[in-house]
C-alpha positions in Angstrom: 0.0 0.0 0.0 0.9 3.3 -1.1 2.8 6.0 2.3 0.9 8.7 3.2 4.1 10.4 2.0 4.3 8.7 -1.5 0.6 10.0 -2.2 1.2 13.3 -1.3 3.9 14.1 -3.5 1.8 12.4 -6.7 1.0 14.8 -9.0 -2.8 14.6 -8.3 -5.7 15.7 -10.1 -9.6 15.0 -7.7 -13.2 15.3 -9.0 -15.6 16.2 -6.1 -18.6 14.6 -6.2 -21.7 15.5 -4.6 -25.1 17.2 -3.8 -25.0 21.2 -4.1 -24.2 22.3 -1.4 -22.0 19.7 0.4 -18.8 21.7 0.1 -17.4 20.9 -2.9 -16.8 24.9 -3.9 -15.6 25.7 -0.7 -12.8 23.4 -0.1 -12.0 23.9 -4.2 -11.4 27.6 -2.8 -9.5 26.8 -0.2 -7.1 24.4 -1.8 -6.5 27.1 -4.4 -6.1 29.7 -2.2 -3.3 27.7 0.5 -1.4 25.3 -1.7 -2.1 26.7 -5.5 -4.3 24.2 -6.7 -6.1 24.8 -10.0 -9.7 24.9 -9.3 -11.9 23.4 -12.2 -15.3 24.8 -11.8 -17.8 23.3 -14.0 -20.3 25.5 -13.1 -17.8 28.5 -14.2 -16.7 26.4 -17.4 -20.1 26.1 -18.2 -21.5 29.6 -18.1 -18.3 31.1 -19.9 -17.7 28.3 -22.6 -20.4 26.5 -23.7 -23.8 29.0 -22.8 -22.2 31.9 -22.8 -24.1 33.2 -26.2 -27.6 31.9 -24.9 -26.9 33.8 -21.3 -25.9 36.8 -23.0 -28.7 36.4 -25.4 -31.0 35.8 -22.5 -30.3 39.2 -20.4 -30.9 41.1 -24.2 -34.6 39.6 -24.5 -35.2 41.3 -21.2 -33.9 44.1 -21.9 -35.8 44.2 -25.0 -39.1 43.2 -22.9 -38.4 46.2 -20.8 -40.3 48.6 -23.9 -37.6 51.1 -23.3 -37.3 52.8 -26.5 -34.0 54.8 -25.9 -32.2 51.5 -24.2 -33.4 49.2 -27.2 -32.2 51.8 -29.9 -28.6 51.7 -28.0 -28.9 48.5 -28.0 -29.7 47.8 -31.5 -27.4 50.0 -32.8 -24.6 48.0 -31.4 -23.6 51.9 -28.8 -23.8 50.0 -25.4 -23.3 46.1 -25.2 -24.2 43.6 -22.6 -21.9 41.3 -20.9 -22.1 38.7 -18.0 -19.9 38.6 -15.1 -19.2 34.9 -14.1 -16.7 34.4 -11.8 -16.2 31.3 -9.6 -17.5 33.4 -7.0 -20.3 34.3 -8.9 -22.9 32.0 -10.9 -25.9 34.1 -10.6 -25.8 34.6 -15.0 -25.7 30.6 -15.2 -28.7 30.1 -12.7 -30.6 32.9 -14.0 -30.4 31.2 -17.7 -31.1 28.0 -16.4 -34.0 29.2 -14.6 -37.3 27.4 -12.9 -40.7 26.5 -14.4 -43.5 28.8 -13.7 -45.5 31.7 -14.3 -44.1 34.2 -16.7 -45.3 37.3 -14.9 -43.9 35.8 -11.4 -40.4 35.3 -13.0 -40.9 31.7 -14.5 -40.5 29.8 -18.0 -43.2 27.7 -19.6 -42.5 24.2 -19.7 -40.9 24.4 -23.3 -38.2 26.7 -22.8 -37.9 25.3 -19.6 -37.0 21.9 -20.5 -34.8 22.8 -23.7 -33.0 24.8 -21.1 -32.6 21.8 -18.8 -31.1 20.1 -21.7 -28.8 23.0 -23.2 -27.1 22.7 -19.6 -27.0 19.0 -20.1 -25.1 19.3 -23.3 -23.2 22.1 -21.5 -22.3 19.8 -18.2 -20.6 16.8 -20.4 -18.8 18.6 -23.1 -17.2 20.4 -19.5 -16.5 17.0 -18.0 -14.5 15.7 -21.5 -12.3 18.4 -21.6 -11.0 17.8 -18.3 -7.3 16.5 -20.0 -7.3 19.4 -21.4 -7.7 21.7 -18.3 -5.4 19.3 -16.6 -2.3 20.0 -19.1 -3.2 23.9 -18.9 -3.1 23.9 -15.6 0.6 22.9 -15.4 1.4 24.3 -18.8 0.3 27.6 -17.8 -0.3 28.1 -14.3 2.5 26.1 -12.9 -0.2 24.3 -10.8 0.7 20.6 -9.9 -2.3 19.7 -8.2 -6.1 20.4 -9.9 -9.0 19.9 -8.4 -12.3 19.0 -10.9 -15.6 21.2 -8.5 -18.4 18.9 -10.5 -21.8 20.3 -10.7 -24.6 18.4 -7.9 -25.6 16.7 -10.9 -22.8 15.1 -12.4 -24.5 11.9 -11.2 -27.4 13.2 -13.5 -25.5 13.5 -16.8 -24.3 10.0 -17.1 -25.1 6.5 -16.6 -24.0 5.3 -13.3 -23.9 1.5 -14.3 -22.6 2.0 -18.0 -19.3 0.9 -18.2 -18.5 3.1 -21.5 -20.7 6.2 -20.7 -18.1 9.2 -22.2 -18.5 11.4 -19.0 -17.0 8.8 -16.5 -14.4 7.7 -18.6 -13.2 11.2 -18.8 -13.3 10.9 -15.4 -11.5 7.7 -14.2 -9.1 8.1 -16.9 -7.8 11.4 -15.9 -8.8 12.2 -12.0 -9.7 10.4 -8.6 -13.5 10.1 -8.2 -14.1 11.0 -4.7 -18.0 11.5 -3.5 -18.8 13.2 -0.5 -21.5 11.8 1.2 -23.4 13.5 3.3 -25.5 13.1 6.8 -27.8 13.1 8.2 -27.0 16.6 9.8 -25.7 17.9 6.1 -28.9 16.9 4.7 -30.9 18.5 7.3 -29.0 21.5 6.5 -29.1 21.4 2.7 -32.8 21.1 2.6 -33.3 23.7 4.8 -31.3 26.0 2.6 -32.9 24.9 -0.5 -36.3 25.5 1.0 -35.9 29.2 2.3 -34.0 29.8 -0.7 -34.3 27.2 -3.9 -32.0 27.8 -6.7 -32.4 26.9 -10.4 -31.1 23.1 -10.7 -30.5 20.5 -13.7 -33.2 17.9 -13.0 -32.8 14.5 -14.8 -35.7 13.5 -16.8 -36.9 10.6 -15.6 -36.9 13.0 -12.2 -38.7 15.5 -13.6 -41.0 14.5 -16.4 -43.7 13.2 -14.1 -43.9 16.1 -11.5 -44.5 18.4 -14.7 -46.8 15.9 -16.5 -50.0 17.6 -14.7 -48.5 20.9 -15.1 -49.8 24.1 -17.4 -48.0 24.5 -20.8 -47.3 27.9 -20.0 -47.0 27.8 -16.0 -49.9 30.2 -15.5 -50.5 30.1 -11.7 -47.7 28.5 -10.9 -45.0 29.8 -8.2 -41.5 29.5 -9.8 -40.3 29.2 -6.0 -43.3 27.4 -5.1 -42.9 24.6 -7.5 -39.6 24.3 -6.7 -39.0 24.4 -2.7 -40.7 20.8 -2.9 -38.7 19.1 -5.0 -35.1 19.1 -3.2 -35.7 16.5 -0.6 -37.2 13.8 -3.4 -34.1 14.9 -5.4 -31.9 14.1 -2.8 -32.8 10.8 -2.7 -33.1 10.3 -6.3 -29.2 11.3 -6.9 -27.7 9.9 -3.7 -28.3 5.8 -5.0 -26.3 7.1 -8.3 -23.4 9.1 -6.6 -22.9 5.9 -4.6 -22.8 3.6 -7.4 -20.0 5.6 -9.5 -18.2 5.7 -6.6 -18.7 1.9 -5.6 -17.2 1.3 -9.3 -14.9 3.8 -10.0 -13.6 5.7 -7.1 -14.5 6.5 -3.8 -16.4 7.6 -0.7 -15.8 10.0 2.4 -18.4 11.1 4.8 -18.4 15.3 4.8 -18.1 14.4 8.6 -14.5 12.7 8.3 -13.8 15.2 4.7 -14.1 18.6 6.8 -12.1 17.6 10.0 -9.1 20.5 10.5 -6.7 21.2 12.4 -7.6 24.5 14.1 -10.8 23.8 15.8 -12.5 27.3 14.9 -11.4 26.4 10.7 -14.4 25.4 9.0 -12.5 23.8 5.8 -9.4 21.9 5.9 -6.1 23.0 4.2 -4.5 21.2 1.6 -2.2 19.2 4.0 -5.2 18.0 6.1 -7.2 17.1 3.0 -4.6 15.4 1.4 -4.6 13.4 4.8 -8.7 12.8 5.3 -8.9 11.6 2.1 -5.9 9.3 2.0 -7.3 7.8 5.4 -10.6 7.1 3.5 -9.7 5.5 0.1 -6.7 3.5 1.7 -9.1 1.8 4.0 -11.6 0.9 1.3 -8.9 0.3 -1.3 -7.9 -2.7 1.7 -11.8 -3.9 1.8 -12.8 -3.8 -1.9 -11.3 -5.5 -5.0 -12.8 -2.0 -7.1 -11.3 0.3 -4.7 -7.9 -1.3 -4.9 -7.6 -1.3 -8.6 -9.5 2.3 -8.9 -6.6 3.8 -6.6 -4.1 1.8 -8.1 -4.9 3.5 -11.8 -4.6 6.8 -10.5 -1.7 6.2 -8.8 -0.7 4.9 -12.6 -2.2 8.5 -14.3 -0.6 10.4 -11.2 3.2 9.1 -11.9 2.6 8.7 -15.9 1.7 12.8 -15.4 4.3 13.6 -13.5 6.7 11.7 -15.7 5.6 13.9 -19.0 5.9 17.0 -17.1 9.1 16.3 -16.0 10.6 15.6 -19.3 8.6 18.2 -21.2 
């Protein structure tokens, strides 16, 4: 079995996996910001990549809607232009495009655009996940950045198949970065529900999920509370994603209760630094890697990819 030592000094690169809200953005943050680690965010990839246009896009039809005659004309006549803001620390533009299903006049999208939203993300999500080797190289190429560190969206389970062993998004994945899920409990799901009910955000919702809670629902979402229809729905999804995180992870990487992930150091920290990380989660996947035949050859590939990485850096 691998040292402690030995796997800190690999040239890693982790995909967090989990429900929104678990964590995953806040220890990304914090392992850029105390040991230079190259934070992947999907989310960010997403919203300045691949829907940029349709955000943009988005924000003009509103302004348009706004039947302000001296605005539009600026607008038209290319004298002002619009532009989003994403940062890491800031994902309002992707949300607000994604959007939730509802009433127009309370903020909401008619099931249509709602659902080829849904699936523009979708399309959005994988193309971010197979690009990861790409990102990886930059990271090092550029940035100088041994470590990188993949902040999946909450519904990475969502976008592949769980039990197909070719899907394109988890071989991305496994061939490139160690698939650790965060699992939460029972206190973390307490507190992610109660978040998601006093303020719901815009979320990808797999179809199978979500095609029979809108089945019933008006075409055009008259009546219908955006934040109303919403604030329901995170508990059920909850348990809808949690059997499929566990089953990637039970095939192709690994799993660490937030409980044992977030233990620091300094008792009034609330995130561990990159040392104690790199120490929580060895603890975790050595222990399975000793109890199950798909752990052990999971962490023995990436110890492979970690080396074979390091190796072509080195010479290069």
């Amino acid at each position: 079995m691998i040292s402690f030592n030995e796997f800190s000094e690999l040239h890693h690169a982790i995909t967090l996996l989990g429900m929104s809200g678990v964590g995953k953005t806040m220890l990304s943050k914090e392992l850029r910001k105390s040991a230079n680690w190259f934070h992947y965010s999907a989310d960010y990839r997403i919203g300045t990549r691949y829907l940029a246009e349709d955000i943009v896009d988005n924000i003009k039809y509103k302004v348009m809607q706004m039947d302000d005659q001296f605005v539009a004309d600026l607008l038209k006549s290319d004298s002002i232009y619009i532009q989003h803001n994403i940062s890491v620390d800031n994902l309002d533009p992707v949300l607000s495009f994604l959007g939730m299903y509802g009433d127009a006049a309370l903020g909401g999208l008619n099931k249509a655009t709602f659902l080829e939203r849904q699936e523009l993300y979708r399309d959005a999500e994988v193309r971010s996940m197979k690009e990861l080797d790409r990102f990886i190289r930059k990271s090092w190429d550029i940035y100088g950045c041994q470590q990188f560190i993949n902040d999946a969206s909450g519904s990475l389970c969502e976008i592949c198949d769980p039990d197909d062993e070719k899907d394109s998004v988890l071989t991305a994945l496994k061939d490139e970065t160690l698939i650790l899920y965060i699992q939460s409990d029972a206190k973390s799901e307490q507190d992610l529900i109660a978040r998601a009910k006093s303020s719901p955000k815009p979320l990808f919702y797999h179809p199978s999920f979500i095609a029979p809670i809108l089945a019933d629902k008006p075409h055009n979402g008259a009546g219908v509370g955006p934040l109303d229809f919403a604030r329901p729905l995170f508990p059920d999804l909850l348990e809808f994603r949690k059997p499929r995180y566990a089953a990637i992870a039970e095939r192709l990487g690994f799993t660490i209760d937030v409980s044992d992930l977030f233990v620091t150091e300094t008792p009034n920290a609330t995130t561990p630094d990159a040392d104690r990380f790199m120490l929580n989660i060895y603890d975790a996947i050595t222990a399975q890697a000793t109890t199950s035949d798909a752990a052990a050859k999971s962490l023995d590939a990436y110890i492979a990819t970690c080396k074979t990485r390091a190796q072509k850096r080195n010479k290069d």
